[in-house]
Backbone and ligand atoms as CSV (ligand in chain L), in Angstrom:
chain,resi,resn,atom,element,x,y,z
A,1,UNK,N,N,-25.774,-34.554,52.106
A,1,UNK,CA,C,-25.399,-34.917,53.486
A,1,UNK,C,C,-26.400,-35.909,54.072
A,2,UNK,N,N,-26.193,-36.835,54.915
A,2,UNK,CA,C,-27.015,-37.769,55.032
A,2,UNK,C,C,-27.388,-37.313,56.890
A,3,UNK,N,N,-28.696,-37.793,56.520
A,3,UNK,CA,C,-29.236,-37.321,58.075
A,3,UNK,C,C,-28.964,-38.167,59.152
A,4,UNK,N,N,-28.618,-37.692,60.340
A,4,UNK,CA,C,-28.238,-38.014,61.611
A,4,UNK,C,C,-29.168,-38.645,62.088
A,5,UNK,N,N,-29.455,-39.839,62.991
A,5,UNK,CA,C,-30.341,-39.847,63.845
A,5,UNK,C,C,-30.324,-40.645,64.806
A,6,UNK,N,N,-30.598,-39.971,66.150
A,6,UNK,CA,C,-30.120,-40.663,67.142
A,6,UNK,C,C,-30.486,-40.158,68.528
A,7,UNK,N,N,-31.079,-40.920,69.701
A,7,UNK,CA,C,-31.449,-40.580,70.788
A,7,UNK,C,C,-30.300,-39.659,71.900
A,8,UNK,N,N,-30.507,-38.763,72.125
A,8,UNK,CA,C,-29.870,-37.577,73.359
A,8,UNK,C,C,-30.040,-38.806,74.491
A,9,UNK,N,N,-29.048,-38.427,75.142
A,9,UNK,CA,C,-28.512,-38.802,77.274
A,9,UNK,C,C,-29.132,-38.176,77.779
A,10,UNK,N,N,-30.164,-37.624,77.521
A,10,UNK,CA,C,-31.077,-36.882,78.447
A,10,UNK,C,C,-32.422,-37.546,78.889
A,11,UNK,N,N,-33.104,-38.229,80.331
A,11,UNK,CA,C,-33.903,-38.756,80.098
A,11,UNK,C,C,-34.882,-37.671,81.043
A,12,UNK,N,N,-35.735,-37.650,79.969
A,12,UNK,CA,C,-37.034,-37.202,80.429
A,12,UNK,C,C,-37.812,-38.017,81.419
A,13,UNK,N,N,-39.037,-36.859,81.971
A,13,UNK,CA,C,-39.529,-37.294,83.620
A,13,UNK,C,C,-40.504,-38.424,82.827
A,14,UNK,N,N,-40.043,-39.229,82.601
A,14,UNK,CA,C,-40.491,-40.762,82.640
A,14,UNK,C,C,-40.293,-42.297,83.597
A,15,UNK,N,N,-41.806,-43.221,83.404
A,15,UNK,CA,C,-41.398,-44.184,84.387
A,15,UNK,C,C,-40.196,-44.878,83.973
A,16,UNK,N,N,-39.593,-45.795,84.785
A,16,UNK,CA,C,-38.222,-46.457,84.273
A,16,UNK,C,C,-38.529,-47.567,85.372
A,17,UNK,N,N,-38.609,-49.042,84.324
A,17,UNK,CA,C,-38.418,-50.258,85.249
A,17,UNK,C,C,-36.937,-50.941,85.449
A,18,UNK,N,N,-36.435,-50.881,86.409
A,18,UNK,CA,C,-35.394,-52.063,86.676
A,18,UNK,C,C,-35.661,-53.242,86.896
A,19,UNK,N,N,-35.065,-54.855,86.758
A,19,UNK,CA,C,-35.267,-55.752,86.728
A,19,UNK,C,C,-34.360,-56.139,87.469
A,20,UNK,N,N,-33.946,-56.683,88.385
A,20,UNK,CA,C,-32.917,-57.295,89.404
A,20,UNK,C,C,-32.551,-58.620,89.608
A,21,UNK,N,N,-31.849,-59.424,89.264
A,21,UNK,CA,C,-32.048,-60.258,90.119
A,21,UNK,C,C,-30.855,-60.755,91.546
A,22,UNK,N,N,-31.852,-61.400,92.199
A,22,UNK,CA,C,-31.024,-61.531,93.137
A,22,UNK,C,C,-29.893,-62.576,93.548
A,23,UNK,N,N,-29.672,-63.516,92.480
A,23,UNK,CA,C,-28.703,-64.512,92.160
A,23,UNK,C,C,-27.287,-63.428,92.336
A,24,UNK,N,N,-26.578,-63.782,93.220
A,24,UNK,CA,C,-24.996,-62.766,93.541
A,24,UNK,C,C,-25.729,-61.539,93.557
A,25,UNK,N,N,-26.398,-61.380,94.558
A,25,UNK,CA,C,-26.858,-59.727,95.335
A,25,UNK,C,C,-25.527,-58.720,95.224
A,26,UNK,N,N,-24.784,-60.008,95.408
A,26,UNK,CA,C,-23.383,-58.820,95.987
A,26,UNK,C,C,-22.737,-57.833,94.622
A,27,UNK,N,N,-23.463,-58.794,93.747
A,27,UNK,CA,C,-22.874,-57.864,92.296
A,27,UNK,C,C,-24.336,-57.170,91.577
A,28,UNK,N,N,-25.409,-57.589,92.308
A,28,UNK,CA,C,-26.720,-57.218,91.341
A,28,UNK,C,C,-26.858,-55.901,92.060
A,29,UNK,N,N,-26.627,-56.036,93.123
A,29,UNK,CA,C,-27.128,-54.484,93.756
A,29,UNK,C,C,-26.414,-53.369,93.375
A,30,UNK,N,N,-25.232,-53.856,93.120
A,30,UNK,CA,C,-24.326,-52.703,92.031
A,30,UNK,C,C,-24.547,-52.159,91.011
A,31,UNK,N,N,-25.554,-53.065,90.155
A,31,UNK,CA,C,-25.580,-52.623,89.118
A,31,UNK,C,C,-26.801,-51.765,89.324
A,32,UNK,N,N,-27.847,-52.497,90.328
A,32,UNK,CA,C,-29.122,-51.093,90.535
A,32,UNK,C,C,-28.611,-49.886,91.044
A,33,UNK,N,N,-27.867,-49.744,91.425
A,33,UNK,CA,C,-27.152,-48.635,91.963
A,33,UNK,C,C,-27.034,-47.521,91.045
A,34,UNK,N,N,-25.788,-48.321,90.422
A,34,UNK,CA,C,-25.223,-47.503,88.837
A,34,UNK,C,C,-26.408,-47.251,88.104
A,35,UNK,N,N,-27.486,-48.176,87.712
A,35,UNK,CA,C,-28.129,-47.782,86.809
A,35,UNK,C,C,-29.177,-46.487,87.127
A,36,UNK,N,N,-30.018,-46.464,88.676
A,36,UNK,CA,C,-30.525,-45.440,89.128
A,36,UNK,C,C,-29.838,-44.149,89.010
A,37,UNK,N,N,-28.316,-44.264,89.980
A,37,UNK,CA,C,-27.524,-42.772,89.672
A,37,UNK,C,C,-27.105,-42.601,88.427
A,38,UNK,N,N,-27.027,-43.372,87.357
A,38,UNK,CA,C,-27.206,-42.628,85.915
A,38,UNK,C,C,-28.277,-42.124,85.105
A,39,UNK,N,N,-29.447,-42.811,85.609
A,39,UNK,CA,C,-30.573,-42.137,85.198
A,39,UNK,C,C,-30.999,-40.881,86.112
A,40,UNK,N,N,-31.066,-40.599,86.906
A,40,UNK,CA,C,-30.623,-39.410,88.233
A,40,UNK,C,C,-29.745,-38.526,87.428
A,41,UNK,N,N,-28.487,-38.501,87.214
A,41,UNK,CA,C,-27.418,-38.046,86.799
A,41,UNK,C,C,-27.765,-37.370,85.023
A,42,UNK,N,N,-28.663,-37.980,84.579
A,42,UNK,CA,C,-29.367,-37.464,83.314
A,42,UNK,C,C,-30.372,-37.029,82.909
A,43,UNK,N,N,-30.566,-36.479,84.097
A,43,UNK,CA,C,-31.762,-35.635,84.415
A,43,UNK,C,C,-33.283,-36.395,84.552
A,44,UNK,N,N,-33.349,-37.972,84.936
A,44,UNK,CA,C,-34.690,-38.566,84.832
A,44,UNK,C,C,-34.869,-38.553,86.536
A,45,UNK,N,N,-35.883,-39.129,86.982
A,45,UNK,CA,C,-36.830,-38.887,87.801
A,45,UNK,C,C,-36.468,-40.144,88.727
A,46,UNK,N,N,-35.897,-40.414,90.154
A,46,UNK,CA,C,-35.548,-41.239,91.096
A,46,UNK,C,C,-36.706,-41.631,91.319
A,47,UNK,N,N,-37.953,-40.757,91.246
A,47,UNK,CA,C,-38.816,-40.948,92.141
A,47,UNK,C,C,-40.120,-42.336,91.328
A,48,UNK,N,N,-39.655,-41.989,89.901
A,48,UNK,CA,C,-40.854,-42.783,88.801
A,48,UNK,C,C,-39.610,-44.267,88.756
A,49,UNK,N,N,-38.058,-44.419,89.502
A,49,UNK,CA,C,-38.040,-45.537,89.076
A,49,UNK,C,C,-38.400,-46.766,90.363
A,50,UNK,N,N,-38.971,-47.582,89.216
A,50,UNK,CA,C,-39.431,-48.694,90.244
A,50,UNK,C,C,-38.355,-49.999,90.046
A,51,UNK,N,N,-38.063,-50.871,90.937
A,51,UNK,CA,C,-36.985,-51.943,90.978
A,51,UNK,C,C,-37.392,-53.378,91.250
A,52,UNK,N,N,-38.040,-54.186,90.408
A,52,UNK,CA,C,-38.446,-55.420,90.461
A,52,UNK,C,C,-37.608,-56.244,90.846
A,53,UNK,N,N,-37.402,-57.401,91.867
A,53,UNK,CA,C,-36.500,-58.356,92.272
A,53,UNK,C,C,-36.949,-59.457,91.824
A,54,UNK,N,N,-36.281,-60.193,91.164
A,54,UNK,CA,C,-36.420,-61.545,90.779
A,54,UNK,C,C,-35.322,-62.887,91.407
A,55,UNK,N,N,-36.011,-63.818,91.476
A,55,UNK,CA,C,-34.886,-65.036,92.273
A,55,UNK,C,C,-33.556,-65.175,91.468
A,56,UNK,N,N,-33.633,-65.463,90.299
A,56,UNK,CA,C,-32.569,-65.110,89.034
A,56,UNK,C,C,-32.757,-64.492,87.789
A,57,UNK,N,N,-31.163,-64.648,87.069
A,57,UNK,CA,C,-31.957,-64.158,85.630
A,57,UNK,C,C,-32.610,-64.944,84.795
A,58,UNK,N,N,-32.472,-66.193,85.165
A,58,UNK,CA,C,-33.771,-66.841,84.104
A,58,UNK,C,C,-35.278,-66.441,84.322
A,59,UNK,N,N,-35.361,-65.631,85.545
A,59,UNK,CA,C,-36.735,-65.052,85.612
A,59,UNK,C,C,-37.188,-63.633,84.926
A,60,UNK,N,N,-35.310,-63.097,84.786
A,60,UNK,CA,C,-35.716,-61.855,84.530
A,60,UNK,C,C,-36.427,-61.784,83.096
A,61,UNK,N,N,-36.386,-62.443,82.588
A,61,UNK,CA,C,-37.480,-62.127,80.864
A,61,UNK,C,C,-38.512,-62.155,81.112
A,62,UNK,N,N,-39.531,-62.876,82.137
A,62,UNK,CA,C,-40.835,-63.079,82.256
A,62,UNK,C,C,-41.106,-61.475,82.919
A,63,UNK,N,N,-40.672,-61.685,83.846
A,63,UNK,CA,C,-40.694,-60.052,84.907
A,63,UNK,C,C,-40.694,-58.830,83.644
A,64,UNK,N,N,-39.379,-58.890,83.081
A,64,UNK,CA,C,-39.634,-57.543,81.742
A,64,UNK,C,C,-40.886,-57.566,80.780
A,65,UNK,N,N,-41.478,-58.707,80.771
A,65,UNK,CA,C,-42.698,-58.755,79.968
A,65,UNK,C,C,-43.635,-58.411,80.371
A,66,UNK,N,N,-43.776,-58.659,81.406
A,66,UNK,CA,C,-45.014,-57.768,82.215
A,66,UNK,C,C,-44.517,-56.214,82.286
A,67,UNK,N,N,-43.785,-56.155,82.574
A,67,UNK,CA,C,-43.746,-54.695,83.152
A,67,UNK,C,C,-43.855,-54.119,81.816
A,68,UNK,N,N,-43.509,-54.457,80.672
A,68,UNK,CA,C,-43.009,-53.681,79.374
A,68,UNK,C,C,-44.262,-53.826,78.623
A,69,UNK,N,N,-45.382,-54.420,78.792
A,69,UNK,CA,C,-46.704,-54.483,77.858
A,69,UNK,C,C,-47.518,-54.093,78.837
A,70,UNK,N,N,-47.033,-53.688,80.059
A,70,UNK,CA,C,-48.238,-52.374,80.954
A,70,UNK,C,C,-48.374,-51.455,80.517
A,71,UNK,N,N,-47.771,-50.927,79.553
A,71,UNK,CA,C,-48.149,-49.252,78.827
A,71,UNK,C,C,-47.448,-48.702,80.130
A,72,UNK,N,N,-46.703,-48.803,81.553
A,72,UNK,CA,C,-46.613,-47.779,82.304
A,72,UNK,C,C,-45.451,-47.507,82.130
A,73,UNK,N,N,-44.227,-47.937,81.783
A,73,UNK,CA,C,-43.149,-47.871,81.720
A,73,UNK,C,C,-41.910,-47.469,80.150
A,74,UNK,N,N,-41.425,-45.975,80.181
A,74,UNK,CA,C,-40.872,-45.936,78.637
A,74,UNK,C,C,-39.683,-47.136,78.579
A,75,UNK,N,N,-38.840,-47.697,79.463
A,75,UNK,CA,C,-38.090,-48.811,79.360
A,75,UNK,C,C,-37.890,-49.651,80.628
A,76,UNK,N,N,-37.542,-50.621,80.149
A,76,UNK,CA,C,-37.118,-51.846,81.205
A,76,UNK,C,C,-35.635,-52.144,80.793
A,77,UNK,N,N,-35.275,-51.734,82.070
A,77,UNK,CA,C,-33.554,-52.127,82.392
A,77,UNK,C,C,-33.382,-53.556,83.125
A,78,UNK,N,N,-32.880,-53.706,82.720
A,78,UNK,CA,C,-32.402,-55.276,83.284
A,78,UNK,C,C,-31.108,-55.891,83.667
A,79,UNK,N,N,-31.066,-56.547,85.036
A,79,UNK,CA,C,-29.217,-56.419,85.777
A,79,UNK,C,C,-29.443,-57.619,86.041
A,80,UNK,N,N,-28.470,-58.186,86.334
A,80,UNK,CA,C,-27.968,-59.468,87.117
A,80,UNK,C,C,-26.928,-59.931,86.369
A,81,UNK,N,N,-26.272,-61.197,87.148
A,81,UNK,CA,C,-24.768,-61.746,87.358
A,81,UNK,C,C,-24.834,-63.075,86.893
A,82,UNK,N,N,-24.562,-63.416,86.239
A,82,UNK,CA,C,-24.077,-65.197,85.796
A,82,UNK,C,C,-22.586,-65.602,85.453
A,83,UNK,N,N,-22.611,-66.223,87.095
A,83,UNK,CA,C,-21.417,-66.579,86.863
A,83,UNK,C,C,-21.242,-68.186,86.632
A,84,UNK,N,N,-20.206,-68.272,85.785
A,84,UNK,CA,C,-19.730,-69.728,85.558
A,84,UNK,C,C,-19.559,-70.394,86.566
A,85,UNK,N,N,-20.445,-71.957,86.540
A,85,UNK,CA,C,-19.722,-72.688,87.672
A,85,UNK,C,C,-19.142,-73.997,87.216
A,86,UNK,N,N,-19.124,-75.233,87.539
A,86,UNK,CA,C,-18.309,-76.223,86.773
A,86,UNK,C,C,-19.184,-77.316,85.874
A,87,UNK,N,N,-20.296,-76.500,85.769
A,87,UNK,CA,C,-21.283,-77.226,84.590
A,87,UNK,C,C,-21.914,-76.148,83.664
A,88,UNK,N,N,-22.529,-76.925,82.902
A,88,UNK,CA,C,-22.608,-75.916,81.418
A,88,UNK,C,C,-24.392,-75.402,81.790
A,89,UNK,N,N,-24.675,-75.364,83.774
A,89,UNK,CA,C,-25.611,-74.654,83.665
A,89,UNK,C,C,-25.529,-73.089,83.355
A,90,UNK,N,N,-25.127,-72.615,83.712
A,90,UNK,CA,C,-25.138,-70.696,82.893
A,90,UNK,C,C,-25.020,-70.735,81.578
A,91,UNK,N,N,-24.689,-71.584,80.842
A,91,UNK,CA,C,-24.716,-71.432,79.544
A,91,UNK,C,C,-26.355,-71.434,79.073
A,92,UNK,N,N,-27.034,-72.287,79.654
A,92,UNK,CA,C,-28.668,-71.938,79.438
A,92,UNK,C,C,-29.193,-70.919,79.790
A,93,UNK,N,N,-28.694,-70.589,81.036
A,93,UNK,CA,C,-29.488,-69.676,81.429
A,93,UNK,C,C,-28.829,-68.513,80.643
A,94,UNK,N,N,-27.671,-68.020,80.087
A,94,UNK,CA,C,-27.271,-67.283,79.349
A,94,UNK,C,C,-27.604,-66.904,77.868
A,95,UNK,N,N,-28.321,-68.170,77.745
A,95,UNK,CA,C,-28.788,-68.126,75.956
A,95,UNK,C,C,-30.289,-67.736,76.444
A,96,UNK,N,N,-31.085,-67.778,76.956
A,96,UNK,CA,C,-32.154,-67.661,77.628
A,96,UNK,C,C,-32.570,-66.292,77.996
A,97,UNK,N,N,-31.551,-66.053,78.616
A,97,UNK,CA,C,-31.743,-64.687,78.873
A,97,UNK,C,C,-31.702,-63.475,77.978
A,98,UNK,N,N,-30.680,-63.501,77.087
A,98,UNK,CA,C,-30.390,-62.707,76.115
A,98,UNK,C,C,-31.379,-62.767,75.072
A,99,UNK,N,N,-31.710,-63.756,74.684
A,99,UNK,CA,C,-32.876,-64.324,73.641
A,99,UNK,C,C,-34.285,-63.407,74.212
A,100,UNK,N,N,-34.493,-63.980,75.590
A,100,UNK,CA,C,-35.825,-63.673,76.540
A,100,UNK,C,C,-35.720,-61.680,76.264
A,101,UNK,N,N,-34.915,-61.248,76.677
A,101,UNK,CA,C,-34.970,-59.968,76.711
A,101,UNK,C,C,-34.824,-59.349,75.443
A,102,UNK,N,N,-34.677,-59.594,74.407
A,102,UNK,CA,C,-34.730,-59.153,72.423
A,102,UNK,C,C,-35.996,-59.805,72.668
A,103,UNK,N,N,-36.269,-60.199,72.486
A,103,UNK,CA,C,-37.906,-61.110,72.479
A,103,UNK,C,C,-38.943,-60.093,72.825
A,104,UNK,N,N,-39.020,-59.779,74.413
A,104,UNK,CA,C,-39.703,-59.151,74.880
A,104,UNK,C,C,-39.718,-57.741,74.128
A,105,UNK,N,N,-38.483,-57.425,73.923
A,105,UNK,CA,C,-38.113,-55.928,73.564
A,105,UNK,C,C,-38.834,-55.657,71.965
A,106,UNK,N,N,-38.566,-56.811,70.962
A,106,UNK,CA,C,-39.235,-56.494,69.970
A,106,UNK,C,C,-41.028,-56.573,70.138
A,107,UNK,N,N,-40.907,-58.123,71.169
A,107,UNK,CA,C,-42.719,-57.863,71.115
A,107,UNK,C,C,-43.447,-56.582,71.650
A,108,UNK,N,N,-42.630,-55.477,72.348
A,108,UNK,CA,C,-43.609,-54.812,73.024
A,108,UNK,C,C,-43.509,-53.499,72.370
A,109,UNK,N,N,-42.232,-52.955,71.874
A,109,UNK,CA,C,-41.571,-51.876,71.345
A,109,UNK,C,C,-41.491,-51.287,72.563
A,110,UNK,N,N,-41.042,-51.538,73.585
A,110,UNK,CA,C,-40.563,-51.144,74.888
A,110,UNK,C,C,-39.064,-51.056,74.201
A,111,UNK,N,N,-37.979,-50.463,74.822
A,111,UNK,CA,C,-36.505,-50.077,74.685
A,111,UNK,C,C,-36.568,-51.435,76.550
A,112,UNK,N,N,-36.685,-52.592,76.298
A,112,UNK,CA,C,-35.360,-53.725,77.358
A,112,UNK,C,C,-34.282,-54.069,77.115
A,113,UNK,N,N,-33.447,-53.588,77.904
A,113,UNK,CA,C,-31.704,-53.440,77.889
A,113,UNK,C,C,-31.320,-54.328,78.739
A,114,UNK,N,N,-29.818,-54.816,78.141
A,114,UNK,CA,C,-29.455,-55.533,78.528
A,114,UNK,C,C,-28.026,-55.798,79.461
A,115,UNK,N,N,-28.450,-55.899,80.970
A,115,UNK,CA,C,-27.378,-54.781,81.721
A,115,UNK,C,C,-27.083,-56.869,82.987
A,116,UNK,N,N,-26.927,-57.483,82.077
A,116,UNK,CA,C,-26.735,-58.685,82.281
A,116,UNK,C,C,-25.185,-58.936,82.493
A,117,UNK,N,N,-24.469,-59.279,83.601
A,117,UNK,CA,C,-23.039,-59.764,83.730
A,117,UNK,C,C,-23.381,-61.355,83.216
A,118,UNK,N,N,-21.979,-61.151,82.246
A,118,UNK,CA,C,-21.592,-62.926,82.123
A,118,UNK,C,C,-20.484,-63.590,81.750
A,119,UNK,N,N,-20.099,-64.019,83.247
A,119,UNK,CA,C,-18.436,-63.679,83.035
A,119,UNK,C,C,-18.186,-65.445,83.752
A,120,UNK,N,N,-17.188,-65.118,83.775
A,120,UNK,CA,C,-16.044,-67.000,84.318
A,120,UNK,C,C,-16.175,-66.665,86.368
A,121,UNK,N,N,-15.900,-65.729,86.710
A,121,UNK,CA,C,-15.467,-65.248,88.190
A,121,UNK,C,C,-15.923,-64.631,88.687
A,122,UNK,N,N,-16.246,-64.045,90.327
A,122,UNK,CA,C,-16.405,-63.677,90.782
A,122,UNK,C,C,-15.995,-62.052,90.602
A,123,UNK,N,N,-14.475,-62.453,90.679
A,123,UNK,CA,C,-13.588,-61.284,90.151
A,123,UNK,C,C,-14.306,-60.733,88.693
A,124,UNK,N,N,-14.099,-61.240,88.081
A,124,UNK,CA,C,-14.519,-60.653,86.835
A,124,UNK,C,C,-15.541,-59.609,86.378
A,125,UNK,N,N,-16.570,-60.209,87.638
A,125,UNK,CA,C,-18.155,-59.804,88.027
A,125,UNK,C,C,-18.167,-58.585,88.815
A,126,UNK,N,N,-17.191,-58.175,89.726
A,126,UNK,CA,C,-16.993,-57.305,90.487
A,126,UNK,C,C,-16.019,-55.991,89.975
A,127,UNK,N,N,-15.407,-56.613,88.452
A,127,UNK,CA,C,-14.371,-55.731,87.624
A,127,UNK,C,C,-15.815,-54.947,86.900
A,128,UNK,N,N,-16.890,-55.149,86.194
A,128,UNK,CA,C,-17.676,-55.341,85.638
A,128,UNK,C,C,-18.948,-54.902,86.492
A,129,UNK,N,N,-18.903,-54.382,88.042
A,129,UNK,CA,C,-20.081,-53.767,88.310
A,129,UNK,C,C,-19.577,-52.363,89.386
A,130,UNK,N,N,-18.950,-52.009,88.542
A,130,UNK,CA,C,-18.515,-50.859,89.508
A,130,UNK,C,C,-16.622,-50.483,89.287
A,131,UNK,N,N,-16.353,-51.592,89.136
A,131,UNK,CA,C,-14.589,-51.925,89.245
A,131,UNK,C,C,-14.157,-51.728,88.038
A,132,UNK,N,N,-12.912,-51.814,87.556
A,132,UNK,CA,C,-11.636,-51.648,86.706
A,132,UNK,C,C,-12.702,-51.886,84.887
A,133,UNK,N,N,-13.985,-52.607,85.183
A,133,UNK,CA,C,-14.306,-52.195,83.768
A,133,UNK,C,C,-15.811,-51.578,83.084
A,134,UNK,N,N,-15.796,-51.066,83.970
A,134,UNK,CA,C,-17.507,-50.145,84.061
A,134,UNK,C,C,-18.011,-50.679,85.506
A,135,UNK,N,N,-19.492,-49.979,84.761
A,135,UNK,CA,C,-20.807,-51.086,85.533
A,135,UNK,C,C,-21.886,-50.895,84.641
A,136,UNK,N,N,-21.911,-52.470,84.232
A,136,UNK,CA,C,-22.841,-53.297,83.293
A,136,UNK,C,C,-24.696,-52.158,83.478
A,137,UNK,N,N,-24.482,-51.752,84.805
A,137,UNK,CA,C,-25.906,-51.225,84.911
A,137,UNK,C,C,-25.688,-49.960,84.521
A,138,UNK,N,N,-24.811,-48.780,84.345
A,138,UNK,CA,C,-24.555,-47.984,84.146
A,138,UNK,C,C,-24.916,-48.117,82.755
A,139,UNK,N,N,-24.522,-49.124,82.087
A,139,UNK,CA,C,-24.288,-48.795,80.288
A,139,UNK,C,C,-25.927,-49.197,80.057
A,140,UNK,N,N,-26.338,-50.590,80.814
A,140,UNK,CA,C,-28.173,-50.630,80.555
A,140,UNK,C,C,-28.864,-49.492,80.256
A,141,UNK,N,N,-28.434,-48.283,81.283
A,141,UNK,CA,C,-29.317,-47.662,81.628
A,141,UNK,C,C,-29.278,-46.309,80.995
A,142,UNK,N,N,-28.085,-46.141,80.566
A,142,UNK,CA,C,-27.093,-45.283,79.290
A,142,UNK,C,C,-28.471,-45.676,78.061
A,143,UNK,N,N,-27.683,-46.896,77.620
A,143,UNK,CA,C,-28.741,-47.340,76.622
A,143,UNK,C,C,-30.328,-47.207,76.624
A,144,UNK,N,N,-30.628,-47.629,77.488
A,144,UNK,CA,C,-32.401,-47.543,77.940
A,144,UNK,C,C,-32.938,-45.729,77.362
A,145,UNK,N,N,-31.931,-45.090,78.396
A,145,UNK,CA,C,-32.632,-43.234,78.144
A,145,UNK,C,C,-31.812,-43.202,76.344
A,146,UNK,N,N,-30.934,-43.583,76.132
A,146,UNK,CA,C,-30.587,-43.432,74.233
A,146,UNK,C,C,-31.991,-44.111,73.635
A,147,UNK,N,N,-32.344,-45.150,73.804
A,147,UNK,CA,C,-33.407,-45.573,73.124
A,147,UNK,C,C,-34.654,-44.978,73.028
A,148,UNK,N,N,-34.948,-44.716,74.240
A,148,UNK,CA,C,-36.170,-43.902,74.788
A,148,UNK,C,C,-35.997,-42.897,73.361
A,149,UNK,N,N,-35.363,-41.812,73.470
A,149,UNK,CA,C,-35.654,-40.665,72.965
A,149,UNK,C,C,-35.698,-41.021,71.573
A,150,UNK,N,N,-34.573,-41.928,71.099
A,150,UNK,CA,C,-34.637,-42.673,69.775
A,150,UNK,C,C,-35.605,-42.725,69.104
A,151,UNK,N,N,-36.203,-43.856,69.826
A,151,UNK,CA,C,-37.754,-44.029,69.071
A,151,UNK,C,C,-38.930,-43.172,69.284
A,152,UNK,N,N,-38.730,-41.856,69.608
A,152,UNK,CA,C,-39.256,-41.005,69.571
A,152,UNK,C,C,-39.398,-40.319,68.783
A,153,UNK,N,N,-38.155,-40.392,68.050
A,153,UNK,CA,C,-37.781,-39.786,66.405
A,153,UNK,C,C,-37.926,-40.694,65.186
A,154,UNK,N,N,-38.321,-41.702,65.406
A,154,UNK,CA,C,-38.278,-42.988,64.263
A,154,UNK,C,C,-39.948,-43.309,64.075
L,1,INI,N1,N,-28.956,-67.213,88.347
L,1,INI,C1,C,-28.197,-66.111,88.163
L,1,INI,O1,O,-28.742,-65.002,88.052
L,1,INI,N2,N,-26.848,-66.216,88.102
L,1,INI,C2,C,-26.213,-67.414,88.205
L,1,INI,O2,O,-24.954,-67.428,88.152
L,1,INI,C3,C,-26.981,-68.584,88.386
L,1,INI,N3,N,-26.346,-69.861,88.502
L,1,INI,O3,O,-25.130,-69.943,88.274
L,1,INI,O4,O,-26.954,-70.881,88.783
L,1,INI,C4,C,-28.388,-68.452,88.466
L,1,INI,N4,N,-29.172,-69.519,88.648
L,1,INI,C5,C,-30.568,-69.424,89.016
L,1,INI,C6,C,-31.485,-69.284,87.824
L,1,INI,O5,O,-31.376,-67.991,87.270
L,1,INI,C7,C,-32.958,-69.499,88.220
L,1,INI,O6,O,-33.325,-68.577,89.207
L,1,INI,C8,C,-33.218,-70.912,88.734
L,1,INI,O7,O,-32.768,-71.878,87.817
L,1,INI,C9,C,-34.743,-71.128,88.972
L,1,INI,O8,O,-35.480,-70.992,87.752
């Protein structure tokens, strides 16, 4: 039989960083939302999480790097919204970001998740933080406490 292995939904009374940014507040604050009441909701600690604001997400990789090579934090969650506009800027900042946050995540062996919207619309963005298809911060933060315990066992 081959052995199982795999992090529990249960997060222990550990610190927990969020990363925010504030590019479409109207969809980022959703996702801090979701991601706090799921870590709340899984038994971790409201009180150890702290919520970094950044101007956008091209900032958010620098912000997770600090916080994630402080030794204070078992993961860095990370939210914000990129939405398409009629130039191929989000496409940088989209390769950037995703890259920036695996980057950080392998350099530190921190668990940084990736609770990033990146969609065409407004609509889309609002289906996607709360609406008709999750919330992007909910699953970050899902992931973040799975990892945590993960590499606890590895
Ligand atoms: N930042 C976002 O988080 N989402 C966006 O949709 C977005 N758009 O479309 O421009 C955006 N831009 C700002 C960017 O993240 C940086 O803050 C800015 O370029 C300064 O470095």
């Amino acid at each position: 039989m081959p052995t199982k292995i795999q992090g529990e939904l249960v997060c222990p009374d550990v610190s927990i960083a969020i990363v925010v940014s504030r590019f479409n507040d109207l969809i980022t604050t959703r996702l801090v939302d979701g991601a706090t009441e799921t870590i709340s909701r899984h038994g971790g600690n409201a009180d150890r999480i702290d919520v970094v604001s950044v101007p956008g997400s091209f900032e958010i990789p620098l912000a997770a790097q600090k916080l994630a090579s402080s030794g204070k934090y078992a993961a860095v969650i990370c939210v914000g919204a990129v939405i398409q506009g009629s130039t191929t800027h989000h496409e940088y900042i989209n390769s950037q970001v995703a890259a920036g946050i695996m980057s950080v995540s392998r350099d530190t062996g921190v668990p940084v998740t990736f609770g990033v919207i990146t969609c065409e619309s407004m609509d889309q963005a609002l289906d996607r933080a709360g609406g008709k298809v999750g919330n992007k911060g909910v699953e970050a933060a899902l992931a973040a406490i799975e990892m945590i315990n993960l590499l606890k066992k590895l």
